[in-house]
N, C-alpha and C positions, 0 to 999 in steps of 0.2 A: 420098774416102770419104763415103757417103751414110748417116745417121744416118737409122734408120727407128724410128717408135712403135709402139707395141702391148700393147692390154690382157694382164693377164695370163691363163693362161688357168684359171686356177679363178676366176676372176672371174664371179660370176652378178649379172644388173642386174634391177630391177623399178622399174618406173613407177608413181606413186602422183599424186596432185592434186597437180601444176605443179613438185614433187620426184622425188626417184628415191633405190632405195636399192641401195646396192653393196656385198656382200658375198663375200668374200675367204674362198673354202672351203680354205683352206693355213692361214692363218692363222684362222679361225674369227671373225677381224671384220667387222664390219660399218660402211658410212657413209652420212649421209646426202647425196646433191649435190641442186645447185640442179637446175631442168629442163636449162638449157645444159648443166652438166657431167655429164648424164646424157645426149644429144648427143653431146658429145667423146667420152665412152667408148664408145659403142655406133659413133661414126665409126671407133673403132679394133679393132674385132671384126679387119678385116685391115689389115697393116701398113702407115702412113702417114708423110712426113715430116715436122717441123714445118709448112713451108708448105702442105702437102697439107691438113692439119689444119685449118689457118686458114680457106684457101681453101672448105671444108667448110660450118663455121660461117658465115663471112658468106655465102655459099651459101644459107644457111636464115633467118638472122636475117638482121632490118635493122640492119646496123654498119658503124662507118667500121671499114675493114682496122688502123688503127692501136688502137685499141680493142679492136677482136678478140683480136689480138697478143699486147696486153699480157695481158687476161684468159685467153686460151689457156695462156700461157705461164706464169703463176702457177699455173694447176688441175694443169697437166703436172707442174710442179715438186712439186707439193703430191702429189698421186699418183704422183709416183717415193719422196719417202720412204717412203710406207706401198707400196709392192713392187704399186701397182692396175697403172701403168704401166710398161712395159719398154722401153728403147731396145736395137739390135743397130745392129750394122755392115751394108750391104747391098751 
């Protein structure tokens, strides 16, 4: 079984100077991410696996893959509480 990511989809993203803001039209919040975690999400417009995700990221930034990782996988975990990100079965 393949664990796939995915923003939610009332999820609307905007880019602002070297931020971004993510606002959750279900819930009517709003948050601020860094530029990376404005990258991760807009990587998950369609659905990715965690590796897919990483692989994403250092892709675009200059990162050691274990770096990535760790930081990837905090934002993910951070945006599964607040319902930004989804995981399904694939």
């Amino acid at each position: 079984m393949t664990i796939r990511l995915h923003r939610h989809a009332d999820l609307r993203l905007t880019a602002l100077e070297g931020e971004g803001v993510a606002l959750h039209m279900g819930s009517r919040r709003y948050f601020t991410v860094t530029e990376t975690g404005l990258s991760i999400l807009e990587a998950l417009k369609a659905p990715r696996t965690f590796d897919e995700l990483v692989d994403a990221i250092t892709a675009e930034y200059e990162v050691e893959r274990e770096h990535a990782t760790r930081s990837v996988r905090q934002f993910v975990d951070s945006c599964k509480t607040s319902a930004l990100i989804l995981e399904h079965d694939a």
